[in-house]
N, C-alpha and C positions, 0 to 999 in steps of 0.2 A: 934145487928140488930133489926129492928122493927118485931115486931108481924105480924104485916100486910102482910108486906114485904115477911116474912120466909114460912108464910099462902100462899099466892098467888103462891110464887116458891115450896114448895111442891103440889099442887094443878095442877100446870105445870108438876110437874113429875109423879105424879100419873096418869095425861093424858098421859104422855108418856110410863109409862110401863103398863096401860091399852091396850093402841094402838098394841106394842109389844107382847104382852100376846095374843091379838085377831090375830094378823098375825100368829103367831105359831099355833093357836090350827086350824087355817083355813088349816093351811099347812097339819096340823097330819090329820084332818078331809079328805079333798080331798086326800092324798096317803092311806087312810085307816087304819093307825095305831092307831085310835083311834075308842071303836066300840062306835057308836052313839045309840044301843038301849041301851046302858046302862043308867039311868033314870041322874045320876052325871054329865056323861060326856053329855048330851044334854042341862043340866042346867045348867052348866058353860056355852057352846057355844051360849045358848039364851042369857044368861046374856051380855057375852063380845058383842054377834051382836047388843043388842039395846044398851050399853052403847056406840060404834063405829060408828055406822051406820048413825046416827045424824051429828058426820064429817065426813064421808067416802063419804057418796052420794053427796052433791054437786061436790067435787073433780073430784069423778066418771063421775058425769054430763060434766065438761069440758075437761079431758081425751081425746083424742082418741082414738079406739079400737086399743090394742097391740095384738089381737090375743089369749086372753085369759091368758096375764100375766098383773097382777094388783098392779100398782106401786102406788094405792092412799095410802097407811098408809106411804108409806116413803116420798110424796110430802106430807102428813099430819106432819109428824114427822117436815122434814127442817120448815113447817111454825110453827110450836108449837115453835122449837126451837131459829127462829127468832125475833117472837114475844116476849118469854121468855126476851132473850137477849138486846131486842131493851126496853122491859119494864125494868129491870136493871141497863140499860146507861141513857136511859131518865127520868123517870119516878123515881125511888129508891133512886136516890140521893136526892131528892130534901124531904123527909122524913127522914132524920138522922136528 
């Protein structure tokens, strides 16, 4: 496999268990199970909000309000994994 190639699709995946990691620790954070004074647990959640929030908000933007459940990391996730995919089929071969 090319370098390039292997480079871009782990790149892809690390956006995708970036995104994952941010949905959970929002989950832990809103039911409480995680105490946010603690100085660790606030700097992980800053870190995964600005590394997400970059894709999350336009998403957000076109949304309609569901009432306070927020489905953008998982229309985030289907486009990551489209885009992965469609880069693979189209794009990947034409590099061997």
């Amino acid at each position: 496999m090319n370098p390039f190639i292997w480079l871009i699709n782990t790149l892809f995946d690390l956006v995708v268990w970036v995104v994952i990691a941010s949905a959970i620790m929002s989950w832990l954070v809103a039911f409480g199970v995680v105490n946010m004074r603690n100085q660790f647990i606030r700097m992980v959640v800053e870190t995964l909000y600005r590394l997400t929030e970059p894709l999350l908000r336009p998403i957000r933007r076109m949304l309609p309000n569901l009432g306070g459940v927020d489905i953008s990391p998982v229309v985030l996730l289907v486009g990551l994994y489209f885009v992965q995919y469609a880069f693979n089929y189209y794009i990947a071969p034409h590099f061997y």
